[in-house]
PDB file of the backbone (N, CA, C, O) and the ligand in Angstrom, with CONECT records:
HET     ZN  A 101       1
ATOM      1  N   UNK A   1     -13.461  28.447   8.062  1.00  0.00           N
ATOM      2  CA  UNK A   1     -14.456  29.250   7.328  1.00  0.00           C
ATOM      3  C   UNK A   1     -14.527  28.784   5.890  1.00  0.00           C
ATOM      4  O   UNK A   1     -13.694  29.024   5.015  1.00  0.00           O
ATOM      5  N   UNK A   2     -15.717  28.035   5.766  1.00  0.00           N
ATOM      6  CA  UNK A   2     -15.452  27.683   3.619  1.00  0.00           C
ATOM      7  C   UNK A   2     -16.609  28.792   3.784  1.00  0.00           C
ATOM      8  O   UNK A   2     -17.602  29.073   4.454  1.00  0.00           O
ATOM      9  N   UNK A   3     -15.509  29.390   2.327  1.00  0.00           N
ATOM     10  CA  UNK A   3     -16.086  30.546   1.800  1.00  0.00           C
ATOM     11  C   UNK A   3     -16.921  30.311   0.297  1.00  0.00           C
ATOM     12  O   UNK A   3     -17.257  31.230  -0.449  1.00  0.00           O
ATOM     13  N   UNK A   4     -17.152  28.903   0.063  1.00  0.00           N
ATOM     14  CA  UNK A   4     -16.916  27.898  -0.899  1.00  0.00           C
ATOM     15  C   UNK A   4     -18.725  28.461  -1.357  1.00  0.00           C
ATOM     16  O   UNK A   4     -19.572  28.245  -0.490  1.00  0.00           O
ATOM     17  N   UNK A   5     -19.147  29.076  -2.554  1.00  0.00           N
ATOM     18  CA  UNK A   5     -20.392  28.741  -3.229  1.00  0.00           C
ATOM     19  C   UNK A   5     -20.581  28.557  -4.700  1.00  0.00           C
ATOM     20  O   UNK A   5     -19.679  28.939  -5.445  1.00  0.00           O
ATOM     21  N   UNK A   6     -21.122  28.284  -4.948  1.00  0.00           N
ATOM     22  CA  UNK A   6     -21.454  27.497  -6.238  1.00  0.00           C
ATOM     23  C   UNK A   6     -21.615  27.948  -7.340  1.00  0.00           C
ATOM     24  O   UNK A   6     -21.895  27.266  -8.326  1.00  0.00           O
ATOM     25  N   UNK A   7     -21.415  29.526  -7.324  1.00  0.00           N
ATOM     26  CA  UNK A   7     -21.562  30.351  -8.588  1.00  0.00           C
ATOM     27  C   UNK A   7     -20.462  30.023  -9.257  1.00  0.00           C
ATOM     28  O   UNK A   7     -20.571  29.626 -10.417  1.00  0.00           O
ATOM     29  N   UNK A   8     -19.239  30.130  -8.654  1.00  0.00           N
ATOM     30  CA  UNK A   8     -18.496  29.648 -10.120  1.00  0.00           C
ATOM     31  C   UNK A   8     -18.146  28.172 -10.485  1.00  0.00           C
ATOM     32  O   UNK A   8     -16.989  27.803 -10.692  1.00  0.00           O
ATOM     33  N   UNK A   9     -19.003  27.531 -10.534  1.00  0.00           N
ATOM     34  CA  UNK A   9     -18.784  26.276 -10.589  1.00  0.00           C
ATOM     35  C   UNK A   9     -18.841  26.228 -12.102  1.00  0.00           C
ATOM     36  O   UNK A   9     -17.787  26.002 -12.696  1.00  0.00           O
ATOM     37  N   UNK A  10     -19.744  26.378 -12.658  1.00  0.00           N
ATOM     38  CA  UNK A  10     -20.085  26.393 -14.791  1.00  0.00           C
ATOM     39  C   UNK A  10     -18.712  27.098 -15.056  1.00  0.00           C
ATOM     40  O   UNK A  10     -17.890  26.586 -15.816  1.00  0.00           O
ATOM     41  N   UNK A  11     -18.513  28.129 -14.498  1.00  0.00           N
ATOM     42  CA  UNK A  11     -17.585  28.840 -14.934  1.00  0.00           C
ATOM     43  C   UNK A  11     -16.150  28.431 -14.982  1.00  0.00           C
ATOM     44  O   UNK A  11     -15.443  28.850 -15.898  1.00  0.00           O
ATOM     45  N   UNK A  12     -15.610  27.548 -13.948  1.00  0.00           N
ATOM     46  CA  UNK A  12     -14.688  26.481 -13.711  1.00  0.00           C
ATOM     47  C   UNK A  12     -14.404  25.837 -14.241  1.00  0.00           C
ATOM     48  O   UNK A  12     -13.343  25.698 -14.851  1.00  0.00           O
ATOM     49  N   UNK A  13     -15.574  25.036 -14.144  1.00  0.00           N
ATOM     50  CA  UNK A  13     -15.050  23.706 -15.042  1.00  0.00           C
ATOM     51  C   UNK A  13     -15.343  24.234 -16.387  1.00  0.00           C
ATOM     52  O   UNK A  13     -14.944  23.228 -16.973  1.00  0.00           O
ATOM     53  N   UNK A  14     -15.538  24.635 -16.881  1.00  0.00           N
ATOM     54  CA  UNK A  14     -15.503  25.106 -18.237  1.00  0.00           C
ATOM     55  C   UNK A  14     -13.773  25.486 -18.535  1.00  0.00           C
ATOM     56  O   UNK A  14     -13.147  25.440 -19.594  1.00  0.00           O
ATOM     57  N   UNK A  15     -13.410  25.794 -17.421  1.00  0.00           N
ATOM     58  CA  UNK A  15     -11.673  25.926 -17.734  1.00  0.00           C
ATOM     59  C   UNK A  15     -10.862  24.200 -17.265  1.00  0.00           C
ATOM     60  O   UNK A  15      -9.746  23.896 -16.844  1.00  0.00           O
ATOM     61  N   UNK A  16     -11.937  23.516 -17.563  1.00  0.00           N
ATOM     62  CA  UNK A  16     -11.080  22.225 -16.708  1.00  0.00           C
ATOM     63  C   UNK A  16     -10.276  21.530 -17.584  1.00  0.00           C
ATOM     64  O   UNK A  16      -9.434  20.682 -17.288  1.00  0.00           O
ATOM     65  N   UNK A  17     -10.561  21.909 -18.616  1.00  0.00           N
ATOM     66  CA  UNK A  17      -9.877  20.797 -19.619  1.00  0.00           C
ATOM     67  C   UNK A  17      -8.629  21.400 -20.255  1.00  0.00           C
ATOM     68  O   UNK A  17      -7.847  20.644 -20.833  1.00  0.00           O
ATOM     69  N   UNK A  18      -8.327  23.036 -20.172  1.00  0.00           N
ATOM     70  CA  UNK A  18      -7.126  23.815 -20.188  1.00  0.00           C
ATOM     71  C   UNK A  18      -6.187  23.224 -18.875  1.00  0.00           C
ATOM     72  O   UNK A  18      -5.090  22.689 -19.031  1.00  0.00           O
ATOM     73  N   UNK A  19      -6.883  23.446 -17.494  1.00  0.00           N
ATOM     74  CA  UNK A  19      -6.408  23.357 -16.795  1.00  0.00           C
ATOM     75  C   UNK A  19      -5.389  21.841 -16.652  1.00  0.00           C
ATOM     76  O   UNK A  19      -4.185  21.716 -16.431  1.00  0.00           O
ATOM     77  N   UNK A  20      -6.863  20.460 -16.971  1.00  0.00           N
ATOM     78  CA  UNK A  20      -5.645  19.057 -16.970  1.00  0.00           C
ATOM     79  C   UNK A  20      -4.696  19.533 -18.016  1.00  0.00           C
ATOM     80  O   UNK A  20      -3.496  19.442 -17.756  1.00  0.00           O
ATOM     81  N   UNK A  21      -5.064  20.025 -19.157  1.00  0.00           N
ATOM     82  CA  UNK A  21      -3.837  20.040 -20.128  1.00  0.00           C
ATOM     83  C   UNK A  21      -2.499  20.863 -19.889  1.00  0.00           C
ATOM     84  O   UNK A  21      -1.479  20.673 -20.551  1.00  0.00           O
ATOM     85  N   UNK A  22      -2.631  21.918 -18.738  1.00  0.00           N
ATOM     86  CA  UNK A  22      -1.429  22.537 -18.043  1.00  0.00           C
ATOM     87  C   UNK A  22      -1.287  23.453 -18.834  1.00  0.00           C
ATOM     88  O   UNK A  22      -0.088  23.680 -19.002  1.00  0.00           O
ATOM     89  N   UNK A  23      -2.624  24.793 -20.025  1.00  0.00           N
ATOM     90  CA  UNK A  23      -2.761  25.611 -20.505  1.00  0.00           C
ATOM     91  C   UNK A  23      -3.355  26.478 -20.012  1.00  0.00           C
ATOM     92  O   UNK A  23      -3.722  27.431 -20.699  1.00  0.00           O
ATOM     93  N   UNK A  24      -3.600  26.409 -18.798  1.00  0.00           N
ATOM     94  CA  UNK A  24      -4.626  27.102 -18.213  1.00  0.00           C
ATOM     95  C   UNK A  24      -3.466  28.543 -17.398  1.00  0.00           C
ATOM     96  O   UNK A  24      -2.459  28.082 -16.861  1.00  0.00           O
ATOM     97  N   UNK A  25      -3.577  29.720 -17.347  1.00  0.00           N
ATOM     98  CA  UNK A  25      -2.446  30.591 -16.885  1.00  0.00           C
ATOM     99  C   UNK A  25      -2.424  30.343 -14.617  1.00  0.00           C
ATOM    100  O   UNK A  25      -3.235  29.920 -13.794  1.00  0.00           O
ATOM    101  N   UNK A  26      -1.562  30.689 -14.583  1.00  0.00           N
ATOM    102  CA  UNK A  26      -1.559  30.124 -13.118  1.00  0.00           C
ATOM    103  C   UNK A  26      -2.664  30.946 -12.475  1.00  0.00           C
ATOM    104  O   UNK A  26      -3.188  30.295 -11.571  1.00  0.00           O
ATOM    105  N   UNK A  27      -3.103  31.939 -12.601  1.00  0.00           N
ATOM    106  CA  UNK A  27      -4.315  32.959 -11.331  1.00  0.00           C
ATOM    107  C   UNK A  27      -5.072  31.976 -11.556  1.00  0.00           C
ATOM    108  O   UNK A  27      -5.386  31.577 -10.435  1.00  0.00           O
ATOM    109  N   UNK A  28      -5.598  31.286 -12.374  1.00  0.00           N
ATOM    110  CA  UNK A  28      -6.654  30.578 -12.990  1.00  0.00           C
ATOM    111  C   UNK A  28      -6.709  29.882 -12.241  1.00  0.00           C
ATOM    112  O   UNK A  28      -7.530  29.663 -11.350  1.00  0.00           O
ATOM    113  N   UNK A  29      -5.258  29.181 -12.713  1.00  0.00           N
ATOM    114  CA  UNK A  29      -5.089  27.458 -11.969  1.00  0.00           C
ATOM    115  C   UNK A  29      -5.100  27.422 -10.169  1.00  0.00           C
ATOM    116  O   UNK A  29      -5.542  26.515  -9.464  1.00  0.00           O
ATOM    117  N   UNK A  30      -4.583  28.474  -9.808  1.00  0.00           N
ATOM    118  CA  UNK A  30      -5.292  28.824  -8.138  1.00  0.00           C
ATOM    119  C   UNK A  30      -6.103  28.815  -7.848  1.00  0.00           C
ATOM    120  O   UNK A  30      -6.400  28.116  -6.879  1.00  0.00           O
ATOM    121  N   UNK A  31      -7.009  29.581  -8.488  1.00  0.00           N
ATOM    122  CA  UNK A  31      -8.469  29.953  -8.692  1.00  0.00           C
ATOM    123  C   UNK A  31      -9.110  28.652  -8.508  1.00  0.00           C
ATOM    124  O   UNK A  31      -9.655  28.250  -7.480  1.00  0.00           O
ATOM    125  N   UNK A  32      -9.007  28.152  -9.421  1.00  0.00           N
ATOM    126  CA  UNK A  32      -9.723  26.463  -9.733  1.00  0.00           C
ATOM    127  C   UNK A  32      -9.487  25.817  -8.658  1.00  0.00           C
ATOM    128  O   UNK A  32     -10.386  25.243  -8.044  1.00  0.00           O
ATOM    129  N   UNK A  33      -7.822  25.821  -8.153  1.00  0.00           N
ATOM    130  CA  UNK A  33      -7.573  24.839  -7.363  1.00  0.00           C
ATOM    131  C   UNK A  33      -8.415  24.976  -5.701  1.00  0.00           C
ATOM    132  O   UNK A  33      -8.746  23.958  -5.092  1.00  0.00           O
ATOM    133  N   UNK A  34      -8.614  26.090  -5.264  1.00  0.00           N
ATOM    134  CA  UNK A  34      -8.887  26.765  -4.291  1.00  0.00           C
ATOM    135  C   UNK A  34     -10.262  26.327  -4.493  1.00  0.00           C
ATOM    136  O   UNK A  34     -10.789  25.815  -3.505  1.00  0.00           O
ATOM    137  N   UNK A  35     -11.164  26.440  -5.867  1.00  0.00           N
ATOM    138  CA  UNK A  35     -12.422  25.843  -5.388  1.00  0.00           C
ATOM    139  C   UNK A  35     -12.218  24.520  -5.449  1.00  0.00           C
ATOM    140  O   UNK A  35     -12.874  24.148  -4.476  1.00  0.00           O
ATOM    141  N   UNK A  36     -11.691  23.416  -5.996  1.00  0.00           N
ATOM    142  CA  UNK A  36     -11.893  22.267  -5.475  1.00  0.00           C
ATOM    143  C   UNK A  36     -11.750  21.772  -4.169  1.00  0.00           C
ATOM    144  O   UNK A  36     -12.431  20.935  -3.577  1.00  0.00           O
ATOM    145  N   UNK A  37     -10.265  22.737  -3.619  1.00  0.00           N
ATOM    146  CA  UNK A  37     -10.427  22.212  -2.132  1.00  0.00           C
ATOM    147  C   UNK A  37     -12.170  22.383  -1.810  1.00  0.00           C
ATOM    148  O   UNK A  37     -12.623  21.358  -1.301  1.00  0.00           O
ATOM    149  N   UNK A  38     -12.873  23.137  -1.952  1.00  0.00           N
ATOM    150  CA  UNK A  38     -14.039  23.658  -1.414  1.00  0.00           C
ATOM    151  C   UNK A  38     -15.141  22.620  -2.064  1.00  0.00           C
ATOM    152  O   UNK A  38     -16.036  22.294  -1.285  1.00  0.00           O
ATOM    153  N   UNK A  39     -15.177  22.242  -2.955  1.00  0.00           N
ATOM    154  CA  UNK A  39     -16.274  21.590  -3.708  1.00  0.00           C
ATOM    155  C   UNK A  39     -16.035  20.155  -4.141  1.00  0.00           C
ATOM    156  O   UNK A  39     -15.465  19.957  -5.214  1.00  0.00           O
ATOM    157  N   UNK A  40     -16.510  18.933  -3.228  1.00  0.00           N
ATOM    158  CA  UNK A  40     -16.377  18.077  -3.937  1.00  0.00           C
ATOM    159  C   UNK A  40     -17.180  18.037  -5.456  1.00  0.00           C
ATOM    160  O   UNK A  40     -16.602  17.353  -6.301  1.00  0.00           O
ATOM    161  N   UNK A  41     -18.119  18.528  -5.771  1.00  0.00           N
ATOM    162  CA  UNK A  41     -18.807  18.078  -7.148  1.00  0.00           C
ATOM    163  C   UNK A  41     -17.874  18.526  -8.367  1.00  0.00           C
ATOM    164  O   UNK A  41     -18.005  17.988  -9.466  1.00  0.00           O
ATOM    165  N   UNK A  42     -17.134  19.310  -8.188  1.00  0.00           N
ATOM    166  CA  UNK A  42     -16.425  19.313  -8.985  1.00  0.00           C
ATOM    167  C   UNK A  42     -14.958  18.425  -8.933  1.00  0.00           C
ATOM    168  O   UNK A  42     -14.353  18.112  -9.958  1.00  0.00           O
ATOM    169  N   UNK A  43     -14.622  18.170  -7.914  1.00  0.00           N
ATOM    170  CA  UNK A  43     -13.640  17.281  -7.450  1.00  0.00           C
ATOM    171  C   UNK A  43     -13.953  16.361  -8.200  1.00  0.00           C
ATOM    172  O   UNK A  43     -13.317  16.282  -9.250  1.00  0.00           O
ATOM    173  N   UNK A  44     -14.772  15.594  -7.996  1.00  0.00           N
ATOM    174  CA  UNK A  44     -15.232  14.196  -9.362  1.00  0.00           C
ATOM    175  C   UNK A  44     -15.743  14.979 -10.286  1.00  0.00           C
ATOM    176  O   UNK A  44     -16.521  14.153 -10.763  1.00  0.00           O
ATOM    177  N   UNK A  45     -15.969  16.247 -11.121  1.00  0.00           N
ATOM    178  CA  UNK A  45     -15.877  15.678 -12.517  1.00  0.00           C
ATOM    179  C   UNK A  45     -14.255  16.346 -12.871  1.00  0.00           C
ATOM    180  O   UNK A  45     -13.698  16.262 -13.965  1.00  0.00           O
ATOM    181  N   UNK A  46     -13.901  16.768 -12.092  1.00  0.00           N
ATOM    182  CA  UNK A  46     -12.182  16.983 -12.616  1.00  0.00           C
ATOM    183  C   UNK A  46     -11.586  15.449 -12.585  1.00  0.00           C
ATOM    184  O   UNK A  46     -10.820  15.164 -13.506  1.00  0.00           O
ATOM    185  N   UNK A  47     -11.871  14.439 -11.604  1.00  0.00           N
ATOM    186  CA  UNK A  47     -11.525  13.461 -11.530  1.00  0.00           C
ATOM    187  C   UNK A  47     -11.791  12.465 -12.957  1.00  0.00           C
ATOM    188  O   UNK A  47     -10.967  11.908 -13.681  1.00  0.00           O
ATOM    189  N   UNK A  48     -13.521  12.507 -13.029  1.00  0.00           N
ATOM    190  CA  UNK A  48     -13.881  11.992 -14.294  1.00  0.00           C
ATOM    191  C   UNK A  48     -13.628  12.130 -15.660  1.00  0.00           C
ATOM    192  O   UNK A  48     -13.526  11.410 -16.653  1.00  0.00           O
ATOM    193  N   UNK A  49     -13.541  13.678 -15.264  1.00  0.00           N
ATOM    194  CA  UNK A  49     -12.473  14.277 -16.771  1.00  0.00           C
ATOM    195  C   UNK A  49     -11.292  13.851 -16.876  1.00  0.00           C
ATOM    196  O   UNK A  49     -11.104  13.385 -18.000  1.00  0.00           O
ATOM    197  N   UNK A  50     -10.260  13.787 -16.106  1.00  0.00           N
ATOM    198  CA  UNK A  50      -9.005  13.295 -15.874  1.00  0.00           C
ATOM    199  C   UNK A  50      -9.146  11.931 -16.638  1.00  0.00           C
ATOM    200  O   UNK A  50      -8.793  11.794 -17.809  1.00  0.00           O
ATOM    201  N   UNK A  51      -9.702  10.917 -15.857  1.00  0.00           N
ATOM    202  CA  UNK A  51     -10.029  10.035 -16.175  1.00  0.00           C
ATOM    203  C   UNK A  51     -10.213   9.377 -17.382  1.00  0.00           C
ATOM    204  O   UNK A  51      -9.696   8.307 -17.702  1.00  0.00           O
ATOM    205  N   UNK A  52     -11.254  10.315 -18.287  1.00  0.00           N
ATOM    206  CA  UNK A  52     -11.876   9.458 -19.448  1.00  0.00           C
ATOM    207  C   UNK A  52     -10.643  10.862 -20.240  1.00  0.00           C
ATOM    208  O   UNK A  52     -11.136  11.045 -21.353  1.00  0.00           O
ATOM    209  N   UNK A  53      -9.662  11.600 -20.140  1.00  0.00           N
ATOM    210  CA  UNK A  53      -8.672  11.913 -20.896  1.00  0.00           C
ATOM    211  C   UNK A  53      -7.428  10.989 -20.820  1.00  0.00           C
ATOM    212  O   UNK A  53      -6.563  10.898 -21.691  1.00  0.00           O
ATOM    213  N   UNK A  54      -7.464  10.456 -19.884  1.00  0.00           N
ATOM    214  CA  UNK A  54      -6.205   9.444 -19.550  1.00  0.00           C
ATOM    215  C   UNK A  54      -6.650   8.263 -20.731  1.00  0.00           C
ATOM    216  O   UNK A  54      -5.910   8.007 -21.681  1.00  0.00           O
ATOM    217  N   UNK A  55      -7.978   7.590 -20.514  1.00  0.00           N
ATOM    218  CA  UNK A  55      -8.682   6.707 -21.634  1.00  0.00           C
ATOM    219  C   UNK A  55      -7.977   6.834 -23.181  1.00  0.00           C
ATOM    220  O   UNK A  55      -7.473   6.084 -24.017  1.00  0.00           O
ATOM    221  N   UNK A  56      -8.301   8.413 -22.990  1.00  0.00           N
ATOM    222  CA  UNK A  56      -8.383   8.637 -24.598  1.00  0.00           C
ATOM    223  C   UNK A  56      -6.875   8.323 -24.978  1.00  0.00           C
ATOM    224  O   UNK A  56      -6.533   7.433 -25.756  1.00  0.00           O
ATOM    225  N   UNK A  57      -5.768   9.458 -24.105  1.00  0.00           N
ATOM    226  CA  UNK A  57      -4.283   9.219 -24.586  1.00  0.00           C
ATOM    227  C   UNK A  57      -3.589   7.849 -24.207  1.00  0.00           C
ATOM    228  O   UNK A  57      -2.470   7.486 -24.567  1.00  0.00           O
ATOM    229  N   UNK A  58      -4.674   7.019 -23.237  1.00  0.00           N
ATOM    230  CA  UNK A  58      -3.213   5.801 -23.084  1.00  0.00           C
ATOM    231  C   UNK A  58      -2.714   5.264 -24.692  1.00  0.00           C
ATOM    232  O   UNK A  58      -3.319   5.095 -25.751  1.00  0.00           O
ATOM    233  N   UNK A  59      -1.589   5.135 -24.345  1.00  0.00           N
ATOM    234  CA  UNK A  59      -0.869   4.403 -25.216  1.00  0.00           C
ATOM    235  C   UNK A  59      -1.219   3.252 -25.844  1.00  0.00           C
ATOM    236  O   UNK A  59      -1.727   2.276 -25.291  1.00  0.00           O
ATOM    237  N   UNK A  60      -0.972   3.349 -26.910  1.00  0.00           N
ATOM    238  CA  UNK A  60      -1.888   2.199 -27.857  1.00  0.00           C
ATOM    239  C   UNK A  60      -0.909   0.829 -28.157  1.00  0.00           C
ATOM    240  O   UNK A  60      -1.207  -0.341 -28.396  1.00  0.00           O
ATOM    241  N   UNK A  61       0.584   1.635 -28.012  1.00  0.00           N
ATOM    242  CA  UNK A  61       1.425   0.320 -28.676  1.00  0.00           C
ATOM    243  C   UNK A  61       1.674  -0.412 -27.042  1.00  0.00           C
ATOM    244  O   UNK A  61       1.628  -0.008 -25.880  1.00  0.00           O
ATOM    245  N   UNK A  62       1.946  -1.654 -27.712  1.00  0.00           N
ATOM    246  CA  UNK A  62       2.714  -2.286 -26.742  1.00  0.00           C
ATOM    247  C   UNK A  62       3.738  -2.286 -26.375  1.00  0.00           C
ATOM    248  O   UNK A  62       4.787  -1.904 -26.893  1.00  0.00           O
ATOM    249  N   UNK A  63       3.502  -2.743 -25.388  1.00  0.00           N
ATOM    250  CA  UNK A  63       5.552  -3.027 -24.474  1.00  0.00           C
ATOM    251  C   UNK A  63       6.227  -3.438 -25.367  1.00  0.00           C
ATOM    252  O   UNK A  63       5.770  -4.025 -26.348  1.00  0.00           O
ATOM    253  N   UNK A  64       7.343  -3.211 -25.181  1.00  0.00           N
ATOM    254  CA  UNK A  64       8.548  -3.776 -26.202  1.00  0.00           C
ATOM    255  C   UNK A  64       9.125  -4.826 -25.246  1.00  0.00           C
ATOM    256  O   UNK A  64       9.668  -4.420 -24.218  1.00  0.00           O
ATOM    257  N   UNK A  65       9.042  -6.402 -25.544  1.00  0.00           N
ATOM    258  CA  UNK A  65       9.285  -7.238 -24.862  1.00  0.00           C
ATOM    259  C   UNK A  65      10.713  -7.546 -25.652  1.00  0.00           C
ATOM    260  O   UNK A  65      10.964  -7.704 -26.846  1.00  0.00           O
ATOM    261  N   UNK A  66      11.631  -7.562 -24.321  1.00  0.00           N
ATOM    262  CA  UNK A  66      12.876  -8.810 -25.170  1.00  0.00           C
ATOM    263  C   UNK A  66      13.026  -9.347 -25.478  1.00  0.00           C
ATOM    264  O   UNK A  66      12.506 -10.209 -24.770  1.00  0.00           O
ATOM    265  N   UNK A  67      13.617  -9.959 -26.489  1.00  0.00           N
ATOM    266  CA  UNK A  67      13.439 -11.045 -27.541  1.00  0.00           C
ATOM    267  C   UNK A  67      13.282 -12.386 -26.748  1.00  0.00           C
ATOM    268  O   UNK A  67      12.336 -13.122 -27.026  1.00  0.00           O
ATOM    269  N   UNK A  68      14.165 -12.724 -25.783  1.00  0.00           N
ATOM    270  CA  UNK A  68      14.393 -13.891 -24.685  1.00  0.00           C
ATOM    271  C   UNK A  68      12.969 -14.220 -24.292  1.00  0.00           C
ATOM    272  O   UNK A  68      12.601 -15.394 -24.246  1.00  0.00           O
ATOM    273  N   UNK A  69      12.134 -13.182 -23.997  1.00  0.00           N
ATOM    274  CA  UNK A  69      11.141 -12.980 -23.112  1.00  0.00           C
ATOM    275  C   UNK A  69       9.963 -13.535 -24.435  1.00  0.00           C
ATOM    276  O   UNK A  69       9.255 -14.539 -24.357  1.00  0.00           O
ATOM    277  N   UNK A  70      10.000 -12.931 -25.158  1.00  0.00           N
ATOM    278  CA  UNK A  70       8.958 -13.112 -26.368  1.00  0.00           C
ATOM    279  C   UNK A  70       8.800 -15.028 -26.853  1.00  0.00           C
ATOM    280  O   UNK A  70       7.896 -15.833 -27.080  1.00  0.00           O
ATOM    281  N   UNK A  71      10.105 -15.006 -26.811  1.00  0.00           N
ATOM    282  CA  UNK A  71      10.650 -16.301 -27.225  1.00  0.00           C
ATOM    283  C   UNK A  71       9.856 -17.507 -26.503  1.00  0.00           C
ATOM    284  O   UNK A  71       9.294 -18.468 -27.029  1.00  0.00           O
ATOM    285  N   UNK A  72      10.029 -17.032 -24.600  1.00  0.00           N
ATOM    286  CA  UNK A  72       9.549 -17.825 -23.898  1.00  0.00           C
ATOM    287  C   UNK A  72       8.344 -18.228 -24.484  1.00  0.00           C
ATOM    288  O   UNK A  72       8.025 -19.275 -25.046  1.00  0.00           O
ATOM    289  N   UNK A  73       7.538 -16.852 -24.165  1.00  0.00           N
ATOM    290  CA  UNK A  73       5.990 -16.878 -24.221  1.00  0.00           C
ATOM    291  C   UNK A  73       5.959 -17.292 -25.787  1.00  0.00           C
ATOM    292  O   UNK A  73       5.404 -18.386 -25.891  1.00  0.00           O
ATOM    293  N   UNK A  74       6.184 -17.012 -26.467  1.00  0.00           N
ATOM    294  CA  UNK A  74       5.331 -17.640 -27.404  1.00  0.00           C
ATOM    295  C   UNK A  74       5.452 -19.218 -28.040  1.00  0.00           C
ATOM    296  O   UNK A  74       4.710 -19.805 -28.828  1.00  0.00           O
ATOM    297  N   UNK A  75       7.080 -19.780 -27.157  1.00  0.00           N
ATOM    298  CA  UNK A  75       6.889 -21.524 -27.091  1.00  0.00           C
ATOM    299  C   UNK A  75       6.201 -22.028 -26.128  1.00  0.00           C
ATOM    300  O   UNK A  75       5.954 -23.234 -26.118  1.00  0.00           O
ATOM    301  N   UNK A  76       5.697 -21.051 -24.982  1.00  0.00           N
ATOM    302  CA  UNK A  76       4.672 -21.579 -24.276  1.00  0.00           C
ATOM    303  C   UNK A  76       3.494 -21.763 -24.787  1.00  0.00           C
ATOM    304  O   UNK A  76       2.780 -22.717 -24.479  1.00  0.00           O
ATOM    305  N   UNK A  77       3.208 -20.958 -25.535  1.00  0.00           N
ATOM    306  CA  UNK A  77       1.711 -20.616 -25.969  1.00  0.00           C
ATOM    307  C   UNK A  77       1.424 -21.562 -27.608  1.00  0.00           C
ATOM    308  O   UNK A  77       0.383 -21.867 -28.190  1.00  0.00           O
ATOM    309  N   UNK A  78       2.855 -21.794 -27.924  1.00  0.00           N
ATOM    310  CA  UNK A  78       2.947 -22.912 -28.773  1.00  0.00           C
ATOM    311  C   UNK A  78       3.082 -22.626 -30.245  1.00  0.00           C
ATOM    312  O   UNK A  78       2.788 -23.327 -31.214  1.00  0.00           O
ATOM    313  N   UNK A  79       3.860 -20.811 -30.132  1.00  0.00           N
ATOM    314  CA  UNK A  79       3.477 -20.083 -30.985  1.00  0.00           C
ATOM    315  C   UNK A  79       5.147 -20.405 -32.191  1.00  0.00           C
ATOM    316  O   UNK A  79       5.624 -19.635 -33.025  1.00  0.00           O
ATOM    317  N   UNK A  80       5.569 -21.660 -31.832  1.00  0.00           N
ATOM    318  CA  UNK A  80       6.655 -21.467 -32.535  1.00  0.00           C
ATOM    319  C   UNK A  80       6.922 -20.831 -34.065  1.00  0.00           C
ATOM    320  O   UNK A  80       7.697 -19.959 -34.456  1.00  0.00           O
ATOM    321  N   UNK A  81       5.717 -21.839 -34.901  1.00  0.00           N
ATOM    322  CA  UNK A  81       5.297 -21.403 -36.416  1.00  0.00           C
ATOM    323  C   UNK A  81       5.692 -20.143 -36.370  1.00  0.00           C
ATOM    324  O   UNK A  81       6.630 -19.813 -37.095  1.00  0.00           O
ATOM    325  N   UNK A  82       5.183 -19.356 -35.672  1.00  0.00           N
ATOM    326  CA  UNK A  82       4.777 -17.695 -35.866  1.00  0.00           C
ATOM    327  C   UNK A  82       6.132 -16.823 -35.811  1.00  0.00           C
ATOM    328  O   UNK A  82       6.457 -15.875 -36.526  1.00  0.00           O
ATOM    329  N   UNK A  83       6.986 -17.580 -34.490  1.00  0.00           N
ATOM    330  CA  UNK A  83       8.502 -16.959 -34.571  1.00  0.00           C
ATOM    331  C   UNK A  83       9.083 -17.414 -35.834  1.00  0.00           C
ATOM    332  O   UNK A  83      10.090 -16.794 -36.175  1.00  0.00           O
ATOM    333  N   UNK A  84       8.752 -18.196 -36.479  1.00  0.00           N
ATOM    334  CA  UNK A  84       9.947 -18.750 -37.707  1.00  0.00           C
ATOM    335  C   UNK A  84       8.883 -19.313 -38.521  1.00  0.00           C
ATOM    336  O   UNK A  84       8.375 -20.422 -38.357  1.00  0.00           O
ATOM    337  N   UNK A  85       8.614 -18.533 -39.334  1.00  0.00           N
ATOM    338  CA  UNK A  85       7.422 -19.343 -40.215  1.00  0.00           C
ATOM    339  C   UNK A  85       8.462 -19.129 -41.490  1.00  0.00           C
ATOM    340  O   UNK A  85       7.741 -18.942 -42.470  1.00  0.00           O
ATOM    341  N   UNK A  86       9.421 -19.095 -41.762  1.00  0.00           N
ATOM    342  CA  UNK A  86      10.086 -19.576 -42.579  1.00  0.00           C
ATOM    343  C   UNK A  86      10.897 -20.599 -42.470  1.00  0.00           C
ATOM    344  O   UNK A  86      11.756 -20.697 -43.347  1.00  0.00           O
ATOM    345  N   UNK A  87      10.861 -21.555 -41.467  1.00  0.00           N
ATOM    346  CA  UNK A  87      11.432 -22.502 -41.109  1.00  0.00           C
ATOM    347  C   UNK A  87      10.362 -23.777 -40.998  1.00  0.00           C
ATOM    348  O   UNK A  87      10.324 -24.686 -40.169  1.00  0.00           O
ATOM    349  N   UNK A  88       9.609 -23.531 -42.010  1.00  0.00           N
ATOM    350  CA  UNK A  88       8.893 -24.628 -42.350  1.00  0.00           C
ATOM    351  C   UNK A  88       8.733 -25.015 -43.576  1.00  0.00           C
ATOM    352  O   UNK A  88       8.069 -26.022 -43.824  1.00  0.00           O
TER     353      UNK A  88
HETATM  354 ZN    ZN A 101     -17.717  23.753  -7.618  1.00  0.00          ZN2+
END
């Protein structure tokens, strides 16, 4: 039996972005969850939201490579100058 209609759909996702952030109180987060089983259209934009929030927070710095490792790559790449530019 989907008991699934579309009235609270505005109303939902309007809590979607509490909800990815894990601010949302749990009746809620049932609530919500219970209509997505029911509704794909909101299924992708919780997905899309997810998505372009993951965008926003990935991590900006880089890996922290081991020195050994750095070393390689950058006498591969021919980058010696750059490791020791005081050794010129
Ligand atoms: Zn919906």
């Amino acid at each position: 039996m989907n008991e699934h209609t579309h009235k609270n759909c505005a109303e939902l996702l309007g809590s979607l972005s509490s909800y990815i952030d894990g601010e949302l109180n749990p009746e809620l987060c049932q609530e919500l969850e219970k209509h997505l089983d029911g509704c794909e259209d909101c299924r992708i934009v919780l997905n899309t939201t997810k998505r372009t929030i993951d965008l926003v927070h990935s991590p900006v710095e880089k890996p922290e490579l081991p020195d050994d490792v750095r070393e390689r790559l950058f006498k591969r790449l021919n980058l010696d100058d750059y490791l020791n530019p005081k050794l010129q």
